[in-house]
N, C-alpha and C positions, 0 to 999 in steps of 0.2 A: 504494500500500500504506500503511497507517495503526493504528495505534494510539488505540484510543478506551482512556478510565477516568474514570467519573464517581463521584460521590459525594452523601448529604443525610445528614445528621448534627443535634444538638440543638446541635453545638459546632463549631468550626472546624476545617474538613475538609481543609483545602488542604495541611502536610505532605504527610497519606497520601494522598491523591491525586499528589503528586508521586514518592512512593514509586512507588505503582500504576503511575504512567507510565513509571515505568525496567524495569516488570515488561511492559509491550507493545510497549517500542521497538524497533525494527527497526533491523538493520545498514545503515545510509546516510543514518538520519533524517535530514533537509535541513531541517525546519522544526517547531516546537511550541508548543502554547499552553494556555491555561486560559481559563477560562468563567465567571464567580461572581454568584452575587445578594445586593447589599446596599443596606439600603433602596431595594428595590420596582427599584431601577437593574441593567443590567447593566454589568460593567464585565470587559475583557480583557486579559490578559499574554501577546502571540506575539512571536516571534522568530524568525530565520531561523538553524539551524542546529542541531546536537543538542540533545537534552536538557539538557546542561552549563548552554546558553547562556540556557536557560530558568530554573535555579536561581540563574545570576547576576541576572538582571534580576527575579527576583522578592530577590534579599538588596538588590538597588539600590530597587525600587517593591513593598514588600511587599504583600499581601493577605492578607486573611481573612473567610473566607465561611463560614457552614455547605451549602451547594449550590454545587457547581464540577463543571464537564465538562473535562475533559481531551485532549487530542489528539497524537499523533508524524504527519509525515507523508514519507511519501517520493515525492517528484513523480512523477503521472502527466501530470496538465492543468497548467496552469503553471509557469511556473520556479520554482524557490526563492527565497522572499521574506517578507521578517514579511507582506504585503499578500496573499500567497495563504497564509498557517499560520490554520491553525481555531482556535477558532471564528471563523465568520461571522456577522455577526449586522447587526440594525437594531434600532432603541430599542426594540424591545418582545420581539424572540428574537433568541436565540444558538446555532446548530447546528453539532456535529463529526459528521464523514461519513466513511465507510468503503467503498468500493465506485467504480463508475461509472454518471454517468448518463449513459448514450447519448445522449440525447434532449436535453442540455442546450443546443446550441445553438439549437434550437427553440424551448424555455422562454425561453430569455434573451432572443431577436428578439420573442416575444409581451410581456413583462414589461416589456423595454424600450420600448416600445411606449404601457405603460401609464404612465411616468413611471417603473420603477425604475430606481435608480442602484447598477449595479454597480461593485464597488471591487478585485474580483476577477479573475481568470483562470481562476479553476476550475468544475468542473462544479457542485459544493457547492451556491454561493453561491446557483443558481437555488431550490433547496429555502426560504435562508431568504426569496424574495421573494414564492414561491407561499404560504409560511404566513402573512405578513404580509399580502398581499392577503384572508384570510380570519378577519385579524385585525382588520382594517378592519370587518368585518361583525359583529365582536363575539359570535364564536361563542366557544367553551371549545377550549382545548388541544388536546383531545384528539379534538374534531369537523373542527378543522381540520387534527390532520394525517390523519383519517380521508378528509376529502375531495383534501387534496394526495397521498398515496400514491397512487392511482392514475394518477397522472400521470404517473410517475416508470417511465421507463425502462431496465430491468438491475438493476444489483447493489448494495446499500446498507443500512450497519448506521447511524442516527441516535440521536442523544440532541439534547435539547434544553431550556431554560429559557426562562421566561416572567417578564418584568419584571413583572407582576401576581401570578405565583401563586409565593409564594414555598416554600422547601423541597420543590420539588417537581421531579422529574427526567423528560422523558419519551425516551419509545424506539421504536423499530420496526425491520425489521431485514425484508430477500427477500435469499438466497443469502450473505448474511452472516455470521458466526459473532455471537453478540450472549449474552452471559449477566448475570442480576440475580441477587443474592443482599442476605440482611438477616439483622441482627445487634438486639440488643437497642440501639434507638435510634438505627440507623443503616440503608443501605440501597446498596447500591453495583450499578455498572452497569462491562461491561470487552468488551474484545474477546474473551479465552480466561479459561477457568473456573479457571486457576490462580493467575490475575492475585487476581480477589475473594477467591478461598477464605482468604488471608492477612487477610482484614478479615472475614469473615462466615464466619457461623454454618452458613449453608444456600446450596446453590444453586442455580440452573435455570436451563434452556436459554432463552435465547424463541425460538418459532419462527415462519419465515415466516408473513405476516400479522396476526399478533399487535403491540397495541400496550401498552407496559406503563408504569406511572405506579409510580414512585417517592416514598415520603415517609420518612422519619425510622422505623425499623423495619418498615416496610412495602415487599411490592411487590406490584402490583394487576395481571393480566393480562388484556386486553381481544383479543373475536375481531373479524374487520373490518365487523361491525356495531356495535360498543363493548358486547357481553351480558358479562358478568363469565366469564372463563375459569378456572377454580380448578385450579394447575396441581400436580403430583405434585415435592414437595419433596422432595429425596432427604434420606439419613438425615445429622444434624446431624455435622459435618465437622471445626468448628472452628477456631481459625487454626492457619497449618499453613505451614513454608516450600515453597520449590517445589519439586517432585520432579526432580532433575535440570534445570533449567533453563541454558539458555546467562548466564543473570545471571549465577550460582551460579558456574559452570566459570568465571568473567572475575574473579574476586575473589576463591577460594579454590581448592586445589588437591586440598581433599577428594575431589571428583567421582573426578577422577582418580584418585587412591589408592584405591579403594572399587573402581574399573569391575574388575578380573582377579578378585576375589569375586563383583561382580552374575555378569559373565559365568560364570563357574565354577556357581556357582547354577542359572541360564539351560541352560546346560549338561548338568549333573546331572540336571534332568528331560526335557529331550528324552533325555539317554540311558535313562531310565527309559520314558518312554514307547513310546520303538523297540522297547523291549524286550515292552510289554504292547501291540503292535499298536494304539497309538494316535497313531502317526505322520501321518497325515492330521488329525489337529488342531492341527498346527503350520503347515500346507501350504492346507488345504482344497482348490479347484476348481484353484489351480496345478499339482497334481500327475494333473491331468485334462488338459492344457491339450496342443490338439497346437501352442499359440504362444502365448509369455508377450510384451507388452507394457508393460516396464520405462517408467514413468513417472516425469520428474520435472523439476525446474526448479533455477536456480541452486544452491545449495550441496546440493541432493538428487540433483540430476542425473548425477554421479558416484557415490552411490551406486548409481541406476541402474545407472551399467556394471558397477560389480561382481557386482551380483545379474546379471546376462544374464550374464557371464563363470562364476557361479556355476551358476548355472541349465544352462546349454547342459553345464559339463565336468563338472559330477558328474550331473546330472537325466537329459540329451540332449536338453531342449526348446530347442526356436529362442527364442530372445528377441530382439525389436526395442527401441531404445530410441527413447524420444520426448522432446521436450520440453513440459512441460505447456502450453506457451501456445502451440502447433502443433498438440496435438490436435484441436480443432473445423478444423483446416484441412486437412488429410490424411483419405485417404478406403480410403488401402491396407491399415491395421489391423485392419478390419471384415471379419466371413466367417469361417468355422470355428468350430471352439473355440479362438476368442480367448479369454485370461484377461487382463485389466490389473492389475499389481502398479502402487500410485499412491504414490510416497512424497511426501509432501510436505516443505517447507523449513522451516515452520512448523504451529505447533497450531491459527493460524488462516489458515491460505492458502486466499485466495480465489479463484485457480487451479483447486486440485487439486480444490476442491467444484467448479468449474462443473464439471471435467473430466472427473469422475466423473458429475454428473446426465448429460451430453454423452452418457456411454460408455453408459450404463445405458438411455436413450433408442435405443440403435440394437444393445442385447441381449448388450451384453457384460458380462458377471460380471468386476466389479472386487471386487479385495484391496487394503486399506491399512494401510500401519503407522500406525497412531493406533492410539488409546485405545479400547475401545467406546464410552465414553461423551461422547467428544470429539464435538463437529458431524461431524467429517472420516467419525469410525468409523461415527457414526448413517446417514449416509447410503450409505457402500460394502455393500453383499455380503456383507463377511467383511472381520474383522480379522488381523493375523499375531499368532498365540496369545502369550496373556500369561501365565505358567504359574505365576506367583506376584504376592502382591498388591504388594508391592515390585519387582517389576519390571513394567511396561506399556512392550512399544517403543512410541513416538512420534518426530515430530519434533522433540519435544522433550528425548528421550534424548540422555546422552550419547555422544560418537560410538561406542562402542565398544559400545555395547550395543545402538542401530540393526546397525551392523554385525552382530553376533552373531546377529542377530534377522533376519535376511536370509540368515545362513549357516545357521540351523539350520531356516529352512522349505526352504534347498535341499537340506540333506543327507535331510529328512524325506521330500522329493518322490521324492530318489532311493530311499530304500528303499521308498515305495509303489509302484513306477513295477516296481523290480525284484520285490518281493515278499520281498526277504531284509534282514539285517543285516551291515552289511560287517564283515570280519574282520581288514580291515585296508587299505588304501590311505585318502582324502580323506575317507569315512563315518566310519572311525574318528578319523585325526591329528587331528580339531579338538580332542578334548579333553584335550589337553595345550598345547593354545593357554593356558588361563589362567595356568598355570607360566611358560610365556612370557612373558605381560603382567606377570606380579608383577615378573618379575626384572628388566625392562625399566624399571622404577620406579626399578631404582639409576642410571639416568641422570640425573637428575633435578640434580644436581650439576653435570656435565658440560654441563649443558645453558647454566648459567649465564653463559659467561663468551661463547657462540655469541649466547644471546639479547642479551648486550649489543651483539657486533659488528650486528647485525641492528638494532636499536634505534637505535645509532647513524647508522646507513647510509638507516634509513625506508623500506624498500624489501627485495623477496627475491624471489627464482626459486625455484620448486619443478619437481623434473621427476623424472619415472620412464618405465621401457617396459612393456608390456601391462599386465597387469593391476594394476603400479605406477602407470601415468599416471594414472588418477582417485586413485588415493591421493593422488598430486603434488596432484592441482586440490583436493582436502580438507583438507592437510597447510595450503595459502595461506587456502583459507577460515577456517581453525581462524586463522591469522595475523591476517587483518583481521577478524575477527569480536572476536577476544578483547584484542587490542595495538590495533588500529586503525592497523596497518602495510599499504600496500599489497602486495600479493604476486600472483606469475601463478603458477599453474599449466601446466606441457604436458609433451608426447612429448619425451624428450630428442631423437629424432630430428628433431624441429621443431630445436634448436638451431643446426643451422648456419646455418636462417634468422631467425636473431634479430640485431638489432642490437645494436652496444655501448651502453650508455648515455651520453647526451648529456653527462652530468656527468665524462664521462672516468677513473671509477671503477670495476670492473668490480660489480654487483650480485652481495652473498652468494648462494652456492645451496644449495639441500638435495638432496643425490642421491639417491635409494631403488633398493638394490641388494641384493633378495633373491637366494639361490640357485635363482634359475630360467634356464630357456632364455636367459634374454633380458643374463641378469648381465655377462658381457663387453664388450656394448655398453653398458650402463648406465656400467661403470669404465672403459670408453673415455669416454662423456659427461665425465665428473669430470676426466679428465687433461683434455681439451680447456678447460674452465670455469678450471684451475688454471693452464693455458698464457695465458689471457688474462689473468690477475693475479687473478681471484676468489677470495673464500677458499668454500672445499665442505663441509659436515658431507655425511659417507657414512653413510646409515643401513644397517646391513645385518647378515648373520644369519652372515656368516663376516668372518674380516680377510682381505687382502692385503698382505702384507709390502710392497712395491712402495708401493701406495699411503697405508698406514699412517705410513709411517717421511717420506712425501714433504712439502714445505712446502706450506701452504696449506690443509694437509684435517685436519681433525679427525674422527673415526671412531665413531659410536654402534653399539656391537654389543650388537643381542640375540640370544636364544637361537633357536637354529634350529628352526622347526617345516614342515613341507611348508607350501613356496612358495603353493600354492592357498590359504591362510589367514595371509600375509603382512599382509594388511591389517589384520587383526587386532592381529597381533603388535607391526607400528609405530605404529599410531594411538598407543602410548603415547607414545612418543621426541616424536610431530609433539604430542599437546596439553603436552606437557611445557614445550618448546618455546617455543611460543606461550604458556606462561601465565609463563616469565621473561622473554620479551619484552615481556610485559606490567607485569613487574612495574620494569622497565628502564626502561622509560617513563615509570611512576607514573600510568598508568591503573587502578589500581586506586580511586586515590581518585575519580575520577569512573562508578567504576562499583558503587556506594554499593548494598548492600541491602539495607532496610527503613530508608531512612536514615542508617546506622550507620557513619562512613566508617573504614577500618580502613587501621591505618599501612604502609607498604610499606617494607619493608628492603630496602636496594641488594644 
């Protein structure tokens, strides 16, 4: 998984290009680098480990360029290492790569073969020896990656520079996410169109086969004969921060104060809609489905469960989950009126796109939470309804409005499915969920003094039962996502088979104990966690005298709304959480955006 963001500029580009790259980095980045041309040379800055380590070694060996390529990577083919972080390159190109090349060990036994000297472990590298074999022939840029794409086996978004052709950015992109946009005198290339829109004016997709040449306010789009493609520039966008981005939620606590409004909003018009018999446009082919297909992978995967737990007790449709990188390998999904609900982890997961051509290839109508205008949305079926222009679920929403956005095409399926409007049980309680979320805001305080013990400690358990346990696995994400603290997720019932930890301390935990079926054994979980010496926050929707008044637990109450919309209600308590754990840490200041590092009071 990777992170591209390039740039050509009249001036020196390389800041905002380092900007850019905080805006595609991935949770785990292992490695990163830059790319630049000055006089007619290329010259490189990688390093093995976040982004961080990239901002120090460029304050230690500055650069300035006006043409830089940018790269995050998180290992798939070789270790982690400055000697596998992109660019790759030989005296005359330099290429970051997104994707896999199947076929790379093939390339590299015939390349090496010819005299190339790999320096690499990854699949990457074979790209830059096929271009430089056809750079030997003294063709133009853009004929030679014409002639090397064909070669290339699977999935891959490139960009590249030319030690001859300066200010000049090229690209290509099969099953990639890949977007160009330009600006007055400038011209930027990124993995997701969120990334750019911060720097430019305009933007557009590239798509499969397409190769596009970048100059200084220009971007040139070529079909794979190289005829001039004149692509459809949407209307002029301007800069603009990110709508909801995970940068955002790790460095301000806005998002969060803002989500019990979006949601309420969100809200507000599915109840409007129910009401004018246009509930099938929040829902679409799901509320057809005699089996929904909950897709998803690491930190979406838990949404997953929620939506099938949603789906089956309000809808009554079966829902399987999967995980997206098992789909091409399972064969049982396929048959009926399958529907795929495909969430993905990101705006540009290169996953959830195979996993949907995959599905759609063997006639299964998939649904995605993207954007329409996202790659992800372009290619699904149907998007989950966006009902206002400020609000688009995505995987890049924040978590409560994904959520929201998953509860309101269940409730929508269920009144298609019935034909009525409920008067009262799970159709109706959701919308008193955002009164919930608001008042769940005044923890916010309380939260502080937990996020430090947790900060201190480096480490946390999250756990819940049924319909809590994926909040658990969410609650740790939202942890290492935002603080860069490790955290598990599970079944409190898994508890008895956990080990102590090795450091003889017992690991903080988070409990989540709504008033559902399952609450008694959840506040069994907490005494047991508290018997080993742990300290427990109990998130939950009533107190317990017993456990309130006992040492070790400190108690986050919110407001009680029907159990089936719990997840809702605690997502606040858990990013609350997680962003003074963050702020304990003093990762805020490494988690800089647009730049701009902003001070962290303890």
């Amino acid at each position: 998984m990777a992170g591209i963001f390039c740039a050509t500029a009249q001036e020196d580009v390389v800041p905002r290009a380092m900007r850019g790259l905080a805006l595609v980095e991935h949770l785990g980045c292992d490695s990163a680098g830059l790319g630049v041309l000055v006089d007619r040379r290329i010259q490189r800055r990688r390093v093995e480990g976040a982004l961080a380590a990239l901002r120090q070694l460029l304050s230690d060996e500055p650069l300035a360029a006006s043409t830089v390529i940018g790269h995050t990577r998180k290992a798939t083919l070789g270790r982690p290492s400055r000697r596998n972080a992109h660019p790759h390159a030989s005296a005359r190109v330099a290429v970051v790569h997104s994707g896999i090349i199947e076929n790379h060990r093939e390339l590299r036994a015939e390349l090496e073969r010819e005299g190339a000297q790999f320096r690499s472990e990854t699949d990457s590298e074979a790209v830059v020896w096929l271009i430089e074999r056809q750079l030997t022939q003294r063709v133009h840029p853009m004929r030679a990656l014409q002639r090397v794409l064909p070669r290339l086996e699977g999935t891959y978004a490139l960009a590249a520079i030319f030690a001859q052709h300066e200010d000049r950015v090229y690209a290509a992109r099969r099953g990639v996410p890949l977007y160009a946009g330009r600006a007055d005198g400038s011209a930027w290339l990124a993995s997701t169109e969120e990334a750019i829109a911060n720097f430019a004016e305009e933007t557009v997709a590239i798509e499969d086969g397409q190769i596009a040449e970048l100059l200084p306010g220009q971007v040139r789009i070529y079909d794979g004969e190289l005829k001039p493609h004149a692509p459809r520039w949407p209307r002029q966008i301007g800069p603009r921060p990110t709508s909801g981005t995970q940068l955002l939620a790790s460095v301000t606590d806005e998002h969060i104060l803002a989500q019990p409004r979006v949601v309420g909003e969100l809200l507000a018009r599915l109840r409007e809609d129910l009401g004018n018999g246009r509930a099938e446009t929040w829902c679409g082919p799901l509320s057809r489905a005699d089996r929904v297909l909950a897709v998803g992978g690491g930190p979406s995967y838990p949404l997953a469960c929620i939506a099938r737990s949603w789906f089956e007790d309000l809808a009554g449709i079966p829902v399987e989950t999967e995980l997206v990188s098992e789909v091409e390998a399972r064969r049982a999904h396929r048959g009926g009126r399958t529907v795929a609900l495909v969430i993905p982890h990101a705006v540009n997961d290169e996953e959830s796109y195979e996993a949907i051509r995959h599905l759609k290839r063997h006639g299964i109508p998939t649904v995605a939470l993207a954007s329409a205008s996202s790659e992800l949305g372009r290619e699904a079926d149907r998007v989950l309804h966006a009902p206002l222009p400020s609000i688009v679920p995505s995987a890049e929403s924040p978590l409560a409005v994904q959520l929201a956005s998953l509860a309101a095409a269940a409730v929508a399926a269920r009144s298609v499915r019935s034909g009525r409007i409920d008067e009262d049980g799970p159709g109706r309680s959701i919308f008193s969920v955002p009164q919930a979320m608001e008042t769940a805001l005044a923890l916010g305080d309380s939260c502080v003094s937990a996020g430090r013990d947790i900060a201190n400690f480096g480490h946390a358990m999250y756990l819940g039962r049924g319909l809590s346990h994926p909040v658990a696995c969410l609650g740790a994400h939202q942890l290492r996502l935002h603080a860069h603290v490790a955290a598990d997720g599970f079944a409190g019932g898994e508890l008895r088979y956990r080990l102590p930890e090795g450091s003889g301390r017992p690991t903080p935990a988070v409990v989540l104990a709504p008033s559902d079926g399952m609450r008694d054994k959840t506040l069994r979980d907490a005494r047991t966690l508290i018997q080993r010496g742990s300290k427990a926050v109990v998130v939950s929707d009533s107190e317990s005298p017993d456990e309130s008044a006992a040492g070790g637990v400190e108690w986050f109450k919110v407001d009680r709304v029907d159990p089936v919309w719990s997840p809702l209600s605690f997502s606040v308590p858990l990013q609350l959480l997680a962003f003074h754990v963050a702020r304990a840490r003093k990762w805020i200041a490494e988690r800089v955006f647009l730049g701009e590092k902003l001070a962290t009071a303890e």
